[in-house]
Every structure is written in structure tokens, then in C-alpha cells.
C-alpha positions in Angstrom: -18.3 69.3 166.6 -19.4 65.6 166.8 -18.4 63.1 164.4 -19.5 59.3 164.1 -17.2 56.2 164.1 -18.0 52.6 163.4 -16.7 50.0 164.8 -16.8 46.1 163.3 -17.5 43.7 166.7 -19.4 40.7 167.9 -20.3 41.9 171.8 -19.2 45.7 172.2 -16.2 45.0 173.9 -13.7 43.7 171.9 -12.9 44.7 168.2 -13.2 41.3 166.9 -14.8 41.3 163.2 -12.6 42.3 160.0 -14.4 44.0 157.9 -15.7 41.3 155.5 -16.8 39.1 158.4 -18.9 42.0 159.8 -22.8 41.6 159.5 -22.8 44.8 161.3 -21.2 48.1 162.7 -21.9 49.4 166.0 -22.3 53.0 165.7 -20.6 55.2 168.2 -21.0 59.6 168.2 -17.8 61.2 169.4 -17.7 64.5 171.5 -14.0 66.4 172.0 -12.6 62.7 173.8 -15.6 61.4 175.3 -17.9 58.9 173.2 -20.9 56.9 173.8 -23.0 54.5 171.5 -25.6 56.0 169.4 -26.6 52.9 167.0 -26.3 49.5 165.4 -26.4 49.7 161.7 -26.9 46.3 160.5 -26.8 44.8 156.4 -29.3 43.5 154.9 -28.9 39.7 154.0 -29.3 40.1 150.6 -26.0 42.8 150.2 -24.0 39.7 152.1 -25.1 37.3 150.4 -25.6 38.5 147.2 -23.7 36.3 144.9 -23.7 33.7 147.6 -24.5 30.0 146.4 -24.2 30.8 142.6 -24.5 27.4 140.7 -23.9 25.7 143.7 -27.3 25.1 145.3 -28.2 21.8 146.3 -32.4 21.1 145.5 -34.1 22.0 149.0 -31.0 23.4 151.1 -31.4 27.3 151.4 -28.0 29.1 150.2 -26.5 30.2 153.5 -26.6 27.2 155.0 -25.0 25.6 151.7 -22.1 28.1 152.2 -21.7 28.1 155.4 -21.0 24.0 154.8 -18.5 24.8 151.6 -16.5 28.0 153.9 -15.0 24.8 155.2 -14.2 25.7 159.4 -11.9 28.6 158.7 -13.4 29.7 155.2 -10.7 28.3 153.3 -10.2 25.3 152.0 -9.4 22.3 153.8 -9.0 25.2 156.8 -5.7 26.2 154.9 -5.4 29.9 156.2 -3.2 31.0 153.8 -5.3 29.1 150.8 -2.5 27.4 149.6 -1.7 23.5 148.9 -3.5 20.7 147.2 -6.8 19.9 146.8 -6.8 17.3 148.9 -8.6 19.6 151.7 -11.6 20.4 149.3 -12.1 16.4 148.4 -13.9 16.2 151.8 -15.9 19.5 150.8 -16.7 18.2 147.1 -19.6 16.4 148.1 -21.2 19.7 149.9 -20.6 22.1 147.6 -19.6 20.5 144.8 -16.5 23.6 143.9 -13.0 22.4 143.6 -12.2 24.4 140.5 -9.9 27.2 142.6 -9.0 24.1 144.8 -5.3 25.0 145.5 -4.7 28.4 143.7 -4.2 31.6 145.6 -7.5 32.4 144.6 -9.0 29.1 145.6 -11.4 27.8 147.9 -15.0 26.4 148.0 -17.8 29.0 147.8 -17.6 32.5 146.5 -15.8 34.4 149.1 -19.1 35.4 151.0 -17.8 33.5 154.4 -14.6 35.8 154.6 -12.5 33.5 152.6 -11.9 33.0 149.0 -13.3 31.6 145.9 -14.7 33.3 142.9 -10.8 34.7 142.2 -12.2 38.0 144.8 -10.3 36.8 147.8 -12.7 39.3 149.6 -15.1 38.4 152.5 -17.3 41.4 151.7 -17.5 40.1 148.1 -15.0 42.3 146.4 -15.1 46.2 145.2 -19.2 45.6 145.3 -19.5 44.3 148.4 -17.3 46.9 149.9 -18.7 49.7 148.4 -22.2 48.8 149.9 -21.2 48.1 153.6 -18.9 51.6 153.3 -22.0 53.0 152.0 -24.1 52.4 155.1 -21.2 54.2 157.3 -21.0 56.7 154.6 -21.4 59.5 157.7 -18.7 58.2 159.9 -15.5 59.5 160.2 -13.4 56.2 160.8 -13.6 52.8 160.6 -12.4 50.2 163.5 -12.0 46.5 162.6 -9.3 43.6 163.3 -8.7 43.7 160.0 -9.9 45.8 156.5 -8.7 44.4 153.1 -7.3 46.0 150.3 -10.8 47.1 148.2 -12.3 48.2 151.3 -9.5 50.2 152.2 -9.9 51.8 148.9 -13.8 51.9 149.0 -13.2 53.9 152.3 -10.3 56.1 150.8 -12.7 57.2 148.4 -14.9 58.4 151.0 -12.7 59.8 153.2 -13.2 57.4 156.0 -10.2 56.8 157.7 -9.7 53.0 158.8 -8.0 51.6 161.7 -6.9 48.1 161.7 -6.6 47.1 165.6 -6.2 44.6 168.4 -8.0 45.6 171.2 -11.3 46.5 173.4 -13.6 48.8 171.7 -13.4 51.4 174.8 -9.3 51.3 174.2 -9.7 51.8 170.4 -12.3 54.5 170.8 -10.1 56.2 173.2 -7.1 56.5 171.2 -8.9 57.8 168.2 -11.4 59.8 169.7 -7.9 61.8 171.2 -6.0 61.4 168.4 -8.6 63.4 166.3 -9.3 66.0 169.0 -5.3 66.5 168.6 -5.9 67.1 164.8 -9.3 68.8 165.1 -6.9 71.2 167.5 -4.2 71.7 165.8 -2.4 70.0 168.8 1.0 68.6 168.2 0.8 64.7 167.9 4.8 64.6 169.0 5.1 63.7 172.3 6.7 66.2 174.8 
């Protein structure tokens, strides 16, 4: 029996796109242990970028490229990773977006979240439980997930449809390989203990 799995990356080689970030999954079908790609499923811009730019639009720039100036470098803030600390990292992003109301807060950041960072209170790069729930929806028929990283509502958005998701550091043909044996062990009933 054959089964799909999706994986989240930029060039086919390297697992290098959390979930959120991913525009995309690259669509592999899964025989016993071998696998080969069958697909790219790609999002539509509008299920990215859906609440992207709200109230924030400046007259005669188009929204993404209004976000992609308010993510800041590292889609925080002042290019805090952790989101954290004063404002004084969005003062040089006020005039572009205009946003330092979560400035500073865990929540906080310029934008709303749609460049993988934070804002609107959703922390979520994929837009929060909505967002999720549409990319899972397009890999509705695969049986895992592979990305760097999958946040907490995606996790559950894929719980719900029993995708299993693997959070990994490494080249697609490793990941692939691992899973693809790991669930020929289950599919088996083969003992997963070493020995």
C-alpha cells in the first residue's frame, strides 16, 4: 500500500521551511521503503496572505511588498528572534508600516504574523488555527508531514487529521528514508527496538 508524505522545502534537498514559512509542499508517494516525488502542491496567495496588510496599506504599494518591509529581516521586530525587548527596534519600522502597538509584548511585532513572525497576538506564520487549517487541508491525503519546524495550531490542525508531523534537521532523502522505514516497521508489525 502506498501512502503520500509532504515535505516543507526551498530546493528538494534540504528540509528547510517550517511550516508557516512554507508557500508550498513537495509531494512525495511512498512504496514499502522506497520513495520518489509525485508533485508540488503549492498555496494560493490569497490563503497566505489573507489577512496580510490589514489597516496597514500605504496608498499605491501592493500588500506583500508592504509586509515584507514591516517582517523587519527576521520577521520580528527589530530582528529580535525571541520578540522580546523594547520598542526601540520597531521605531526604525514605524515609518513603513506604521504598527508598533505589540511593539515589545510576546505577542508583538510589525505586520500580522503572515511573514512567519508575530503580530496580530497569533504568533503564527501560517496565520493562526485558519491558516493552518487551510495549508493541512491541501495535504489532507498525506500521511506525515516533514518541516524544520511545525507550531503548536498546526500540530493540532494535523492531529485532527491524523497527519503525523515530524519536526527535522536534515536532507529530504535522509528524512524520507527514516520515515518511509519507520512506517514500513509499523505497517509490519515489526519491532521498532533495536536487536
Amino acid at each position: 500500500m502506498s501512502y503520500l508524505i509532504a515535505v516543507a522545502t526551498s530546493d528538494a534537498k534540504v528540509v528547510d521551511l517550517g511550516f508557516g514559512a512554507a508557500k508550498g509542499f513537495h509531494i512525495y508517494e511512498v512504496e514499502g521503503t522506497s520513495y520518489k516525488e509525485k508533485e508540488y502542491r503549492e498555496f494560493a496567495e490569497d490563503v497566505i496572505n489573507s489577512r496580510a496588510g490589514a489597516g496597514n496599506e500605504k496608498e499605491g504599494e501592493d500588500t506583500a511588498a508592504q509586509i515584507s518591509k514591516c517582517a523587519g529581516s527576521q520577521g520580528f521586530c527589530g530582528g529580535l528572534a525571541s520578540g522580546y525587548g523594547d520598542s526601540s527596534g520597531c521605531n526604525a519600522q514605524t515609518s513603513e508600516c506604521g504598527d508598533t502597538s505589540n511593539c515589545g509584548r510576546p505577542s508583538g511585532g510589525c505586520g500580522d504574523g503572515s511573514q512567519g513572525g508575530c503580530g496580530a497576538g497569533s504568533q503564527s506564520g501560517c496565520g493562526g488555527s485558519d491558516g493552518a487549517l487551510k495549508k493541512v487541508e491541501l495535504i489532507a491525503d498525506c500521511r506525515s508531514l516533514v518541516c524544520k519546524k511545525i507550531g503548536f495550531q498546526a500540530q493540532k490542525q494535523l492531529e485532527k487529521k491524523a497527519i503525523a508531523g515530524f519536526d527535522v534537521d536534515c536532507s529530504v532523502d535522509e528524512a524520507l528514508t527514516k520515515i518511509a522505514t519507520y512506517f514500513d516497521k509499523i505497517d509490519n508489525h515489526v519491532s521498532l527496538r533495536r536487536g
